[in-house]
LOBADO-740761 format. One record per residue: x, y, z of N, C-alpha, C, O in turn; residue in one letter. Coordinates in Angstrom, 3 decimals. Example, Ala and Ser with C-alpha at 12.3 -4.5 7.8 and 13.67 -1.06 7.14 Angstrom:
2
        nc1        nc2        nc3       cac1       cac2       cac3        cc1        cc2        cc3        oc1        oc2        oc3   r
     13.190     -5.690      7.800     12.300     -4.500      7.800     13.200     -3.300      7.800     14.236     -3.319      8.465   A
     12.850     -2.250      7.080     13.670     -1.060      7.140     12.900      0.030      7.870     13.409      1.138      8.039   S
//
This chain:
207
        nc1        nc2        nc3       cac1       cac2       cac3        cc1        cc2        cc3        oc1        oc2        oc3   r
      0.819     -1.205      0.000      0.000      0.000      0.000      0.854      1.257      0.000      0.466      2.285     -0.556   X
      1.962      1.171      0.596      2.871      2.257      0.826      3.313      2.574     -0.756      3.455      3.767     -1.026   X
      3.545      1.584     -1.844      4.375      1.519     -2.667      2.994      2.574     -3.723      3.117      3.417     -4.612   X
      1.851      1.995     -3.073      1.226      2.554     -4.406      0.593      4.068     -3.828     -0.271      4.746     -4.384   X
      1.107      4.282     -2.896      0.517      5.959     -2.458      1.617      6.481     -2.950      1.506      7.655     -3.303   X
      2.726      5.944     -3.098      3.951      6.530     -3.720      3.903      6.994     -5.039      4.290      8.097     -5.424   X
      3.396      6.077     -5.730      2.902      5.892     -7.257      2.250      7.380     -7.543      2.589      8.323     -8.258   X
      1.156      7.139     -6.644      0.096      8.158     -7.087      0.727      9.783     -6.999      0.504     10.732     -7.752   X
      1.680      9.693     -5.660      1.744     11.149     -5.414      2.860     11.639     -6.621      2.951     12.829     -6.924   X
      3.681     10.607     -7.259      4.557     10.618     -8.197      3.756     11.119     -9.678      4.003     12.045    -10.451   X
      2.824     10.188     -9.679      1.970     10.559    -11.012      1.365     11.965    -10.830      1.328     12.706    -11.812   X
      0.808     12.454     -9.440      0.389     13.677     -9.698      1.449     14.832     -9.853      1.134     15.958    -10.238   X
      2.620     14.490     -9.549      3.997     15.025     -9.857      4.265     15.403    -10.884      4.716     16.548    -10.920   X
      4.127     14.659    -12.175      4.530     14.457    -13.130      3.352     15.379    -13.818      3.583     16.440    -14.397   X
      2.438     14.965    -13.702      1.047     15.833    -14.364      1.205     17.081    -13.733      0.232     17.777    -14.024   X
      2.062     17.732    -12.935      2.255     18.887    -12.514      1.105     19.729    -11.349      1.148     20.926    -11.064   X
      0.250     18.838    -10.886     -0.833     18.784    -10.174     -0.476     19.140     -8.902     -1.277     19.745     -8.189   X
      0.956     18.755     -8.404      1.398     19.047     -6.870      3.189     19.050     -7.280      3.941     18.539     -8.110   X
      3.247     19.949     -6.141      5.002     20.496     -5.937      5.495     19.136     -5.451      4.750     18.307     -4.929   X
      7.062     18.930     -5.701      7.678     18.084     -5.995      8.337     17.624     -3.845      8.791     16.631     -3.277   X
      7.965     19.095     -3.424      8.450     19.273     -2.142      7.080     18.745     -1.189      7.163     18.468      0.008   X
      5.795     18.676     -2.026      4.653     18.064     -1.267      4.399     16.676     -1.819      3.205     16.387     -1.729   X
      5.278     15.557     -2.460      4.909     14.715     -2.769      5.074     13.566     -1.530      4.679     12.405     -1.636   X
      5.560     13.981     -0.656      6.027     13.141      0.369      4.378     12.911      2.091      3.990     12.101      2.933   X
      4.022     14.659      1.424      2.340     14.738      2.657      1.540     14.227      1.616      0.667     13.576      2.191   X
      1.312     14.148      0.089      0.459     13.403     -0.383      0.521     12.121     -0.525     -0.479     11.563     -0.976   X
      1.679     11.337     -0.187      1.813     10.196     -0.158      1.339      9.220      1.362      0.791      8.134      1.557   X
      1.742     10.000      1.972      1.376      9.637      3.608     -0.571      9.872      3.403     -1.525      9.134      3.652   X
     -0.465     11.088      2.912     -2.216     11.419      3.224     -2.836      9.832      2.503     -3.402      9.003      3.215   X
     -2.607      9.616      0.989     -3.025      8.288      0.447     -2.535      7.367      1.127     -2.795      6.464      0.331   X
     -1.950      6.771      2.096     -1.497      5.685      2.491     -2.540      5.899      3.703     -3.545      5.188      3.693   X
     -2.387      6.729      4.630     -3.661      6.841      5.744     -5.616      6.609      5.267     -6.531      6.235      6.001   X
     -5.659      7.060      3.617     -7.206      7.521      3.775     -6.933      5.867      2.933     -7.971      5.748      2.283   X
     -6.161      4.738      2.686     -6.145      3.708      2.541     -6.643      2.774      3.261     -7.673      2.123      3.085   X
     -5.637      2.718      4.336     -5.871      2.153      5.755     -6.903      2.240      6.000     -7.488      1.192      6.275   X
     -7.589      3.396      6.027     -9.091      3.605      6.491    -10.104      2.776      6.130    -10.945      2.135      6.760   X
     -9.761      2.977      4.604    -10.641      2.103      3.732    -10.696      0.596      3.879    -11.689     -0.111      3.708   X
     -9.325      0.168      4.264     -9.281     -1.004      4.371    -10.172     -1.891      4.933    -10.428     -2.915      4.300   X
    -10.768     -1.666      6.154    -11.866     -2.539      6.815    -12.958     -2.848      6.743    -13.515     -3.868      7.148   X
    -13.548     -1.519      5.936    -14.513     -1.798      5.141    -14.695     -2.185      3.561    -15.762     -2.234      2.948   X
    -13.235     -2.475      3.001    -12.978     -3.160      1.940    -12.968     -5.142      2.030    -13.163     -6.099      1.280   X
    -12.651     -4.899      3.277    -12.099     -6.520      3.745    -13.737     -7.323      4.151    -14.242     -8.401      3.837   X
    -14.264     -5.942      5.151    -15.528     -6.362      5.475    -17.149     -6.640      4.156    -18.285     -7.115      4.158   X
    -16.403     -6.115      3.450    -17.658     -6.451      1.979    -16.971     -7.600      1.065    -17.635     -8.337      0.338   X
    -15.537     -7.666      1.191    -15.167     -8.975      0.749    -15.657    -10.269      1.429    -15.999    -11.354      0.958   X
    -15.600     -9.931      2.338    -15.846    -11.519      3.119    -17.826    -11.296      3.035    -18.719    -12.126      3.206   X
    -17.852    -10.592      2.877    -19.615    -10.244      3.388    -19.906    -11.068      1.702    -20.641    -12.054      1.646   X
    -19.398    -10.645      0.749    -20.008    -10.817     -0.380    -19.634    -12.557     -0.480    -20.558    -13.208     -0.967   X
    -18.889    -13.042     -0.238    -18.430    -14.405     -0.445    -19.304    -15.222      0.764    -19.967    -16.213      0.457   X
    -19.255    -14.759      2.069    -20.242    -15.377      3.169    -21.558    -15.227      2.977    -22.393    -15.908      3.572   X
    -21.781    -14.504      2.302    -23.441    -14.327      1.613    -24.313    -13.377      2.696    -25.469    -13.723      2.939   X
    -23.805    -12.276      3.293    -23.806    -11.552      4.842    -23.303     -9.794      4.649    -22.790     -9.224      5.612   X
    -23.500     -9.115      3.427    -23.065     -8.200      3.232    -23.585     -7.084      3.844    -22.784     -6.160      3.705   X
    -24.594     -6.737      4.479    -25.246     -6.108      4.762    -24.874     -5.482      6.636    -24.774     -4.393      7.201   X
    -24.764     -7.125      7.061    -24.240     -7.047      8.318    -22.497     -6.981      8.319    -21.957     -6.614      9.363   X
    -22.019     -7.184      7.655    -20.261     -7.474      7.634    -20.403     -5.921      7.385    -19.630     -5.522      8.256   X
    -20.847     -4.867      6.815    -20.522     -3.511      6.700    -20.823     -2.641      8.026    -20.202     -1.677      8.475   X
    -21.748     -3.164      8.413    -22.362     -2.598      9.974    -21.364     -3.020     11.184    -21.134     -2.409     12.227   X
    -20.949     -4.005     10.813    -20.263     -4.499     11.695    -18.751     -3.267     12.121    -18.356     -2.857     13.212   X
    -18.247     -2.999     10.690    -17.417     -2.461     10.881    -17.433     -0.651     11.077    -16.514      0.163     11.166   X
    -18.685     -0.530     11.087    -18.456      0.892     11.349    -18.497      1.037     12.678    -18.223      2.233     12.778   X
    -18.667      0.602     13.873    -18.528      0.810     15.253    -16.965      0.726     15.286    -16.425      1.211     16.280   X
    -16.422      0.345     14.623    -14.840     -0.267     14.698    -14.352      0.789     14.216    -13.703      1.557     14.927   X
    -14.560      1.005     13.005    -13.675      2.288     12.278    -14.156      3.937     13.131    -13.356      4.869     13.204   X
    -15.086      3.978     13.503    -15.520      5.106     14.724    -14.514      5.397     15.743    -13.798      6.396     15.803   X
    -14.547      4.495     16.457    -14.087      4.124     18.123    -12.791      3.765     18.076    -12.187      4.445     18.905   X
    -11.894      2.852     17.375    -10.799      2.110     17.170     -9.538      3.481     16.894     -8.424      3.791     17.316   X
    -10.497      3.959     15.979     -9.488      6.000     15.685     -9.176      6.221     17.251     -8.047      5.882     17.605   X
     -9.871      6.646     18.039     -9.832      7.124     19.377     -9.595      6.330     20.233     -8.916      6.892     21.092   X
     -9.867      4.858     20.590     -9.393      3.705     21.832     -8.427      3.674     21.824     -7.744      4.082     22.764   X
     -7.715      2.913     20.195     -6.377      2.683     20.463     -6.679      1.346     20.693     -7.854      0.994     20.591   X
     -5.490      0.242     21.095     -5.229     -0.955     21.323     -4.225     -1.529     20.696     -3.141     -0.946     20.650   X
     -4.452     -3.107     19.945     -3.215     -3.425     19.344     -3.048     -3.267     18.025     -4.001     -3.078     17.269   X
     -1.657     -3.339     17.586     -1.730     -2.976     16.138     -0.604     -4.235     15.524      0.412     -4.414     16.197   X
     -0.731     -4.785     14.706     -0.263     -5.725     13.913      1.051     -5.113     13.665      0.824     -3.998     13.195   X
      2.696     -5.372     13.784      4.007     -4.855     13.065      3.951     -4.493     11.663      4.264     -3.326     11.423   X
      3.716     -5.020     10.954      3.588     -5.079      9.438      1.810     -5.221      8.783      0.855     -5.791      9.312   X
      1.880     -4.429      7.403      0.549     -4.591      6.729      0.390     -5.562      6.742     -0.816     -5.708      6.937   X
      1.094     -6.949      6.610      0.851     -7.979      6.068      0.366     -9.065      7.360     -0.198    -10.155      7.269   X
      0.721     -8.477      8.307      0.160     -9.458      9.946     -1.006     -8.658     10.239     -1.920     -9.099     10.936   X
     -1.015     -7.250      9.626     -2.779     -6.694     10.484     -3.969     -6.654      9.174     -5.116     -6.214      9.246   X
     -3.300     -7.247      8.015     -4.225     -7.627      6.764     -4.771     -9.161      7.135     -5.771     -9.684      6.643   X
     -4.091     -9.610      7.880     -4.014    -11.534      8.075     -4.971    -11.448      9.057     -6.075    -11.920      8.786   X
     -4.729    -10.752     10.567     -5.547    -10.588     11.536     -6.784    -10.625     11.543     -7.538    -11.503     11.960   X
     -7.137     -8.983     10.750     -7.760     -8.149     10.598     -9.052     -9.035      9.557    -10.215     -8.631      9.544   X
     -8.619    -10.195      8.787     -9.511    -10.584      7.736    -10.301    -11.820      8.506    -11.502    -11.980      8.287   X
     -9.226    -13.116      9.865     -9.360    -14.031     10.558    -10.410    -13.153     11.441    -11.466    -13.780     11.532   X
    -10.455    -12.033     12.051    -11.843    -11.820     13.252    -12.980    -10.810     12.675    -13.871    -10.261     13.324   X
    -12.733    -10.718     11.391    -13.740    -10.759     10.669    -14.682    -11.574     10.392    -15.910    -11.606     10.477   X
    -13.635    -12.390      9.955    -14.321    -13.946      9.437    -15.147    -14.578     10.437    -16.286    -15.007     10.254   X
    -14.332    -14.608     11.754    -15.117    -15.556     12.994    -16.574    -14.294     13.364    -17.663    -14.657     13.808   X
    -16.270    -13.090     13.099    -17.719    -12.501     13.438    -18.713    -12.476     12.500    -19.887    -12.688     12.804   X
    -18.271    -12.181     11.141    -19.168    -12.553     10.577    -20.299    -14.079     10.492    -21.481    -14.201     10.172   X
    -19.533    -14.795     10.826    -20.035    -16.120     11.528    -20.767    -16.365     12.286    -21.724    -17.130     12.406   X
    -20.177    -15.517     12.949    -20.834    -15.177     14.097    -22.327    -14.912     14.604    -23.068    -15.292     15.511   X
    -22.355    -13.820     13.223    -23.541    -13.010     13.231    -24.514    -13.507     12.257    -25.727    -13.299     12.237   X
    -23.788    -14.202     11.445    -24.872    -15.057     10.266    -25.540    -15.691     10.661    -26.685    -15.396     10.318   X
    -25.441    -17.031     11.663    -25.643    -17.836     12.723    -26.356    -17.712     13.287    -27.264    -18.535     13.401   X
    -26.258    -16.044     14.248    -27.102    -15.825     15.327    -26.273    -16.898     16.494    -26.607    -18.031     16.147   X
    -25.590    -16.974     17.391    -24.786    -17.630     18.197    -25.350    -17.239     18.855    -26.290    -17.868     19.341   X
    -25.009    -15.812     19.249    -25.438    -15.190     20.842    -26.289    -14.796     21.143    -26.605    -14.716     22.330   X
    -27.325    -14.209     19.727    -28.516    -13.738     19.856    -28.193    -12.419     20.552    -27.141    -11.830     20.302   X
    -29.303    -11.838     21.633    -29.502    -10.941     22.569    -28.331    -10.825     23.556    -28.084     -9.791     24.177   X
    -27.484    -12.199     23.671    -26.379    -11.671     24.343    -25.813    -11.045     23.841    -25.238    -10.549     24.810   X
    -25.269    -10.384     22.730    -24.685     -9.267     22.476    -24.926     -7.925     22.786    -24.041     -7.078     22.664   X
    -26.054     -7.667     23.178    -26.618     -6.594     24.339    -25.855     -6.462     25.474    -25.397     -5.362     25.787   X
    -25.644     -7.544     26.190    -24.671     -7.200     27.506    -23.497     -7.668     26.967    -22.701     -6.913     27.526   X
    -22.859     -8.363     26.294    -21.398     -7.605     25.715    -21.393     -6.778     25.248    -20.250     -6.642     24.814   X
    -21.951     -6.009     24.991    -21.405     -4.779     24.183    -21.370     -3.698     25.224    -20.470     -2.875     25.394   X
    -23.020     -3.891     26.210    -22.691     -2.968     27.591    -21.568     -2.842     28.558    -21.360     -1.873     29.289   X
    -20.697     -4.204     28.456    -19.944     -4.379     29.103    -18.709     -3.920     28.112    -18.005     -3.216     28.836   X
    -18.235     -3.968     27.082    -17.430     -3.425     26.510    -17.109     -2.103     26.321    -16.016     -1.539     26.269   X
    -18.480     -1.611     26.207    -18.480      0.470     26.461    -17.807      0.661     27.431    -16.904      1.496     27.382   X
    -18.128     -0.238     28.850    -18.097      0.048     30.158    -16.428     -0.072     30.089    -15.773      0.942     30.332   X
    -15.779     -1.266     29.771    -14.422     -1.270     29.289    -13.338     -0.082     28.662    -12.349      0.421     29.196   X
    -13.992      0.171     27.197    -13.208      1.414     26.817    -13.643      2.366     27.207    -13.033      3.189     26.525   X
    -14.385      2.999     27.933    -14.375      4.383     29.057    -13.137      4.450     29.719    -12.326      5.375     29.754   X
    -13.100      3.066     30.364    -12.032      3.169     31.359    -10.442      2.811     31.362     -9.655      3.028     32.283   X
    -10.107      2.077     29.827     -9.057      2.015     29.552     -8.303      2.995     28.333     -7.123      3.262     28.104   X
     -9.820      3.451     27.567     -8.730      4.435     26.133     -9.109      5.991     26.844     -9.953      6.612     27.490   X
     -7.665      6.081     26.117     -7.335      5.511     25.170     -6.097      4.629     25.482     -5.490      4.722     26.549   X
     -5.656      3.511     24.197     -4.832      3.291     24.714     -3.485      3.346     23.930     -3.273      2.722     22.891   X
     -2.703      4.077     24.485     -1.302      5.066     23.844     -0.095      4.260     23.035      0.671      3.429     23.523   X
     -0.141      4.759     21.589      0.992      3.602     20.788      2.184      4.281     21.126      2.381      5.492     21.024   X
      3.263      3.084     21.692      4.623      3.959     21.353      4.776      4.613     20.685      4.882      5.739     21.171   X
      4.896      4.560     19.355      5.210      4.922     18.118      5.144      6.340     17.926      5.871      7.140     17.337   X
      3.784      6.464     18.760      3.445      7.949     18.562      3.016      8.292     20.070      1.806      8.520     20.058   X
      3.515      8.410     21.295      2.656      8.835     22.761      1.972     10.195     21.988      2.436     10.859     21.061   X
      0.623     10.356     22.766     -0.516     11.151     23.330     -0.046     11.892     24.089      0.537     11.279     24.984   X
      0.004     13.092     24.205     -0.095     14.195     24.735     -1.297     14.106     25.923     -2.340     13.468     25.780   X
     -0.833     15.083     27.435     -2.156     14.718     28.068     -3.399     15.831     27.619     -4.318     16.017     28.416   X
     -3.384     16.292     26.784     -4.762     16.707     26.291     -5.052     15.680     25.216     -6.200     15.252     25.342   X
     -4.385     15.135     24.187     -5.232     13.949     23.510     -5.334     13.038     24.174     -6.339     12.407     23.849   X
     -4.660     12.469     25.207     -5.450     11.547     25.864     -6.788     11.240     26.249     -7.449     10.212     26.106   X
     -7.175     12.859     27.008     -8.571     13.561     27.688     -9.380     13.593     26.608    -10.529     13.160     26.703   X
     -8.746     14.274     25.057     -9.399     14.461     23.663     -9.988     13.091     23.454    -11.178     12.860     23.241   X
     -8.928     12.133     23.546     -9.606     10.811     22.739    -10.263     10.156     23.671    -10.984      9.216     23.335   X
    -10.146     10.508     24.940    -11.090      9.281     26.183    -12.349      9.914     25.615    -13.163      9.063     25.256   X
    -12.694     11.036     25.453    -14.297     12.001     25.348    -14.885     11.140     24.238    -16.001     10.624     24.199   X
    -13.608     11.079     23.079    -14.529     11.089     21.975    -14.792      9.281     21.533    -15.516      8.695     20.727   X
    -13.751      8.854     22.576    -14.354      7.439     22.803    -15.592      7.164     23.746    -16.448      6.304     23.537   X
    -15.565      7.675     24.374    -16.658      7.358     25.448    -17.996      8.083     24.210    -19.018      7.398     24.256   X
    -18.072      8.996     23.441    -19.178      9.836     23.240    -19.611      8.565     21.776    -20.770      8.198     21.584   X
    -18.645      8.172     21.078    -18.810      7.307     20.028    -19.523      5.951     20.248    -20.489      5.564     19.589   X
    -18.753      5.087     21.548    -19.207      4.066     22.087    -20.612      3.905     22.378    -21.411      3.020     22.071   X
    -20.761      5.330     23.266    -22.043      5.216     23.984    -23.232      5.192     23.088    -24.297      4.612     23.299   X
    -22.737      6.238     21.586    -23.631      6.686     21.049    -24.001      5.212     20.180    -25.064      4.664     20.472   X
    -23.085      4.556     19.077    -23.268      3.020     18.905    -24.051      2.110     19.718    -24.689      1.223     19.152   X
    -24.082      2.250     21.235    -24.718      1.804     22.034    -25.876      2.040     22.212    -26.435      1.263     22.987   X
    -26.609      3.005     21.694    -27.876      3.894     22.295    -28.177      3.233     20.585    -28.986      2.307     20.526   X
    -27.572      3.686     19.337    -28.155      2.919     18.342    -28.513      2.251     17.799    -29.261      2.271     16.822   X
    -27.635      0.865     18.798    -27.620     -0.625     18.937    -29.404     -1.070     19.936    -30.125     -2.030     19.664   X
    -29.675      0.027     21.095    -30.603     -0.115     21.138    -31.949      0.233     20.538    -32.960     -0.435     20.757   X
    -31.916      1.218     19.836    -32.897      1.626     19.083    -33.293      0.648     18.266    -34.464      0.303     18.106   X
    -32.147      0.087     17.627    -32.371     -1.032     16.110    -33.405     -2.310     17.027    -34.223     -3.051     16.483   X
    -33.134     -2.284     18.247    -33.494     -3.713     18.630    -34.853     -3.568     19.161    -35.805     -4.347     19.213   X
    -34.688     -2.420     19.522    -36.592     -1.926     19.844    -36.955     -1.959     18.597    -38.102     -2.404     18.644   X
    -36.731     -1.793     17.683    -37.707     -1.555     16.321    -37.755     -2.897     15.772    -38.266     -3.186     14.689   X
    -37.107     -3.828     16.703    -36.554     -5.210     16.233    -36.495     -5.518     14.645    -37.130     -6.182     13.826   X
    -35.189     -4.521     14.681    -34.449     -4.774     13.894    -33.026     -5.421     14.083    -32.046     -4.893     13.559   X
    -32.894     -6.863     15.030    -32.048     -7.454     15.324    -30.573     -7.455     14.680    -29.417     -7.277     15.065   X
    -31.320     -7.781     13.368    -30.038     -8.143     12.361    -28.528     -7.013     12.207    -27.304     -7.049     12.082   X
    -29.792     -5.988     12.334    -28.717     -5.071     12.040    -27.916     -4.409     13.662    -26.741     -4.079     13.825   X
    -28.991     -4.395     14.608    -28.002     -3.753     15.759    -27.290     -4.971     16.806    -26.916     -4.755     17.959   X
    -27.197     -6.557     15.931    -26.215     -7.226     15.996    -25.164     -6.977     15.586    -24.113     -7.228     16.175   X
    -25.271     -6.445     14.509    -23.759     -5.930     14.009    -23.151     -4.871     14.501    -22.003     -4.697     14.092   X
    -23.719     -3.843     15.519    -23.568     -2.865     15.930    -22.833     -3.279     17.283    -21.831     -2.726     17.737   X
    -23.515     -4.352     17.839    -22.809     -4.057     19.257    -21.663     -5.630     18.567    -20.686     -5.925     19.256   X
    -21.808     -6.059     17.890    -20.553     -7.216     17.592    -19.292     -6.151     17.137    -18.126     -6.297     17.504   X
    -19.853     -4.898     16.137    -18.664     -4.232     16.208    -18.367     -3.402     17.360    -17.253     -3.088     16.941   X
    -18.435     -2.869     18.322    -18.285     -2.659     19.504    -17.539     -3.355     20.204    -16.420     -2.957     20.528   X
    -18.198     -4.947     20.696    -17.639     -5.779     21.561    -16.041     -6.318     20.549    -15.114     -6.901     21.111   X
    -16.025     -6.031     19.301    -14.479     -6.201     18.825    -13.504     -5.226     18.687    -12.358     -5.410     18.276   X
    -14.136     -3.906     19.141    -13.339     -2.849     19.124    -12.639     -2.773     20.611    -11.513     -2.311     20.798   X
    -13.572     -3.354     21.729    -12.924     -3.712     22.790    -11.824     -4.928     23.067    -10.994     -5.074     23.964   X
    -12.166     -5.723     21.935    -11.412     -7.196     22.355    -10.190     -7.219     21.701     -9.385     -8.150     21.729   X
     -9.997     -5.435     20.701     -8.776     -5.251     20.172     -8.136     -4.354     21.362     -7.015     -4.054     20.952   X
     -8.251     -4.021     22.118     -7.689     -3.364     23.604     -7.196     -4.298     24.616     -6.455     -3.851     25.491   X
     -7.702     -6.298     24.610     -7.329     -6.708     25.724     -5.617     -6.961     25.922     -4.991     -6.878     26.979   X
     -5.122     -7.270     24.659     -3.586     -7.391     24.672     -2.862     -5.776     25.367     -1.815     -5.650     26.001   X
     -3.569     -5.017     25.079     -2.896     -4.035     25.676     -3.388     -3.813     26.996     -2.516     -3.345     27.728   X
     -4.473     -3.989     27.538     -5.201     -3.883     29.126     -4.380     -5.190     29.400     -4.046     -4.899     30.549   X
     -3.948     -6.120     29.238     -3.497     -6.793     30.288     -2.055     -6.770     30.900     -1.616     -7.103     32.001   X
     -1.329     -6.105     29.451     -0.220     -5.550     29.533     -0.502     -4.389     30.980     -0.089     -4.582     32.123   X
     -1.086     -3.531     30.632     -1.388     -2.115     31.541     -1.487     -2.888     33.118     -0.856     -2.653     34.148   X
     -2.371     -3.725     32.872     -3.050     -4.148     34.551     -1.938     -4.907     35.076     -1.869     -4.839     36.304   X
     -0.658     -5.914     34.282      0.266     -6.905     34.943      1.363     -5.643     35.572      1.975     -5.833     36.624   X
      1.527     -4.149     34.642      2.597     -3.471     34.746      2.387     -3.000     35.969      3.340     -2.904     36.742   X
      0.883     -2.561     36.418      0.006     -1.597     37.563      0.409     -2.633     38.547      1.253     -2.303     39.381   X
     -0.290     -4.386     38.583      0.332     -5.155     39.564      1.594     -5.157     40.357      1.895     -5.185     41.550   X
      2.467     -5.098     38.732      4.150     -5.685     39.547      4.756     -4.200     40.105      5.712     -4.078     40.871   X
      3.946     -3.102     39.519      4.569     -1.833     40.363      4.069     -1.712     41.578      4.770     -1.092     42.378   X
      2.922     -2.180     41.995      1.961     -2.214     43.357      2.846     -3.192     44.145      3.233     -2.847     45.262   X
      3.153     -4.252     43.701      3.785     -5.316     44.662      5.001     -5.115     44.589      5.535     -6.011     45.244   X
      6.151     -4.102     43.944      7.164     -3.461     44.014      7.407     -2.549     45.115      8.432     -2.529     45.797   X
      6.154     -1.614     45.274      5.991     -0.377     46.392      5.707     -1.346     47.697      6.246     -1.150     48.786   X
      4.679     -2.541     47.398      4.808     -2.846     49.249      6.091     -3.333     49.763      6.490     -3.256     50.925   X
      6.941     -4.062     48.315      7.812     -4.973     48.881      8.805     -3.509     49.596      8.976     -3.452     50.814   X
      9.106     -2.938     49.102      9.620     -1.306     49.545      9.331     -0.644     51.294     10.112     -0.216     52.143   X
      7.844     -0.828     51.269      7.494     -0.525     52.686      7.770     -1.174     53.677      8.139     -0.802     54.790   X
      7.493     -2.681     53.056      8.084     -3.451     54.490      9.122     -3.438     54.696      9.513     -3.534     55.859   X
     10.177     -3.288     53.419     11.496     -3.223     53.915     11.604     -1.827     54.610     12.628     -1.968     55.277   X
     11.216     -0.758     54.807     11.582      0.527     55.695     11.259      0.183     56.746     11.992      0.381     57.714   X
      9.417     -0.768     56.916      9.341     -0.759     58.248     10.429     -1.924     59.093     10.674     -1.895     60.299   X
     10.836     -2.665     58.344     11.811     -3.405     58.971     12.945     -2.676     59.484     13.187     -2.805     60.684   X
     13.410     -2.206     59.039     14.911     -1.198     59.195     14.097      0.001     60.101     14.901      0.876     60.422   X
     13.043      0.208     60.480     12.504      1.003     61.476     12.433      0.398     62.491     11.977      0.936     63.500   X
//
């Protein structure tokens, strides 16, 4: 993907369309509004072949919403978060074709809002958050989640199942892309907690 945002910003180069000194922000800009696209490219692929297109697109817009602002894990390479990214697709769309959980996806998904409130965002090395985007992206996670949530119920009062299954399935996977990093967070919070007592008792001993 990188190779062909390259392409493009080169071709508009050449056609004289953009300065030779901005071919490098139009290349990044096409490689980002790519990415974007990606999930809902992957999600109508598999939708159209699983025979489920309707819900595989719903699915992913709670994801592409919330996932901007949570944060969680991210695959090293295109080629491990293209692989990922297509495997928990696949198992939800399945998921949802099926009907597995039915109405339980109502309280996973309540319980997943309840989740990313309290863990996003959650901060990539690559790039740390500033503590105003932190505060920026907890708001606009919490305001996205909730709001998916409130839409997820509407669909189901109008019982329109089908579709605000896909709503809180994309939800409850926008959270279950945060647990590799929440457990990381909660083992680090542990071993620093049981670091500080081991600390106290040793003062009160030497007291």
């Amino acid at each position: 993907m990188g190779k062909c945002s390259e392409l493009i910003a080169d071709w508009l180069f050449k056609c004289e369309v953009i300065e030779e000194a901005d071919k490098e922000l139009y290349s990044y800009a096409f490689f980002t509004f790519g990415l974007s696209l990606m999930p809902v490219a992957l999600a109508l692929c598999l939708g159209i072949v699983l025979q489920n297109i309707i819900q595989s697109i719903i699915l992913v817009l709670p994801i592409i919403m919330i996932r901007k602002y949570s944060g969680g894990y991210h695959a090293k390479n295109l080629r491990s978060c293209l692989v990922i990214s297509s495997l928990l697709l696949l198992f939800s769309i399945e998921v949802l074709k099926h009907g597995i959980l039915g109405e339980g996806f109502i309280i996973l998904a309540t319980i997943a809002v309840i989740f990313l409130i309290i863990f996003s965002p959650i901060d990539n090395g690559a790039k740390p958050l500033s503590k105003r985007e932190c505060i920026l992206y907890k708001k606009k996670t919490t305001l996205y989640s909730v709001a998916m949530l409130l839409i997820g119920f509407c669909l189901s009062a109008f019982e329109l199942h089908e579709y605000a299954s896909g709503i809180f399935a994309g939800i409850v996977l926008s959270a279950c892309l945060q647990i590799p990093c929440d457990l990381i967070i909660v083992l680090k919070m542990t071993k620093k907690a049981a670091i500080s007592s081991f600390r106290a008792k040793e003062v009160e001993k030497h007291d």
